[in-house]
C-alpha angles and dihedrals in degrees: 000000000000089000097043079059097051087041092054095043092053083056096049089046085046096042104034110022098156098061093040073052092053090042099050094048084067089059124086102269087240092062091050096054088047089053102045089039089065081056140090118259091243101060099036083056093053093054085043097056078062108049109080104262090247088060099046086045083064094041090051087054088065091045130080115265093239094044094045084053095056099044085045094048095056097063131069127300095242095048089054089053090047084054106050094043084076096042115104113254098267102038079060108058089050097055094045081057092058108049121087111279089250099056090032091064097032087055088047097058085047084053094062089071132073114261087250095050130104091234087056093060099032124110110234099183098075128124122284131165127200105249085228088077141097133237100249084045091047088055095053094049093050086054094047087055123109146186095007125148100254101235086171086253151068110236115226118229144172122222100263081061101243123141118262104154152312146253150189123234089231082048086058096046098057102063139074116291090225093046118114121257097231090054100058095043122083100246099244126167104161116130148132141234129260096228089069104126103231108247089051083052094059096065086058109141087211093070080065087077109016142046097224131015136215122265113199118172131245085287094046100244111142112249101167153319136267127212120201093230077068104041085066107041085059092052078052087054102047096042118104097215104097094211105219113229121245134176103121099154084058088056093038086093098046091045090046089046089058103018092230148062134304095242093070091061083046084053098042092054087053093054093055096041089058097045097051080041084050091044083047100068 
């Protein structure tokens, strides 16, 4: 029975984080770390994307460094951002050590904005490709790169980095191997900066046409992109309003199936956690 209930809150983690989120911030802050500490890094990840970044800063104080990293390393850039920007000094510089070099770097440059600022949601690891370039060599570029945020598209730049276009990889593979690079992409240099505060950023015309726009710096050199998943997830962030959970009726099975509540099966999964942990030494 114990592992039918592990097996069910790891679902409900997986499948309704938000709520497992909502339930966890009534608990003592000790308890939740306990809790989250017994997890994978993945799912813990995916309660903590939920949970407001001051709040995870405070969590992160009650987890092993180590523990709070990996957890932190498997969200989004601009949440860990978010995060570490409540973290005491020190607490954030030793975070920042103990993520992986990409994503410390990457969380460094969304540091240099102010929390309500575009640069400090955007996502810097997406797809460019030098304008000098031709279309076979394009291609292999677009297939050696890893780790990058899927716009649907490659943006065109020259090499002082500033925007010149964009283009589809099926654009791309249409055309001709030996064609250059600057013939086949839609000439586009439309951005903004990444000082735009975000709700100035909301009314953008561009969002009328496209899902994420450029953002270039005060020299317009491009420096990221911003979705506008993330747009508002960052006007979420920033608010001051804490929006309560709710979603009862979609936990009403899994209240009727144990006759109780969802933080026995939380504590259950700690329980367990600790004594493997406990067999293990």
């Amino acid at each position: 029975m114990d592992e039918e209930k592990v097996d069910l809150a790891l679902a409900f983690l997986q499948s309704q984080p938000g709520a497992a989120a909502a339930i966890l911030e009534q608990q003592p802050l000790e308890q939740v770390a306990e809790f989250l500490s017994g997890l994978p890094h993945t799912y813990g990840a995916l309660v903590l994307e939920k949970m407001l970044p001051q709040y995870t800063a405070r969590l992160c104080r009650h987890l092993k460094p180590t523990i709070a990293a990996g957890m932190l390393s498997a969200m989004d850039i601009s949440l860990i951002a978010a995060v570490i920007r409540h973290c005491r000094t020190d607490q954030c510089r030793q975070l920042l050590d103990l993520l992986p070099d990409k994503t410390r770097l990457a969380t460094r440059l969304l540091l240099n904005y102010s929390e309500d600022a575009v640069g400090a949601w955007m996502h810097a690891n997406i797809s460019t490709l030098p304008d000098d370039c031709s279309v076979e060599e394009a291609i292999d570029r677009i297939r050696a790169e890893q780790l990058v945020v899927d716009i649907g598209v490659s943006l065109v730049v020259n090499r002082a980095r500033n925007l010149q276009g964009r283009v589809t990889l099926t654009e791309l593979l249409r055309a001709p191997g030996k064609a250059a690079l600057t013939a086949v992409m839609v000439k586009d240099s439309r951005s903004m900066s990444a000082r735009t505060p975000l709700k100035s950023a909301q009314d953008n015309p561009l969002w009328r046409e496209q899902d994420s726009i450029v953002v270039t710096n005060r020299n317009r050199k491009l420096v990221g992109v911003l979705r506008h998943v993330d747009l508002r997830k960052g006007l979420e962030q920033i608010s001051t309003s804490i929006v309560q959970a709710h979603g009862v009726d979609t936990l009403s099975g899994i209240f009727e199936a144990y006759a109780g509540s969802l933080l026995v099966l939380f504590a259950t999964l700690g329980d367990i956690a600790l004594g493997r942990s406990g067999r293990g030494r």
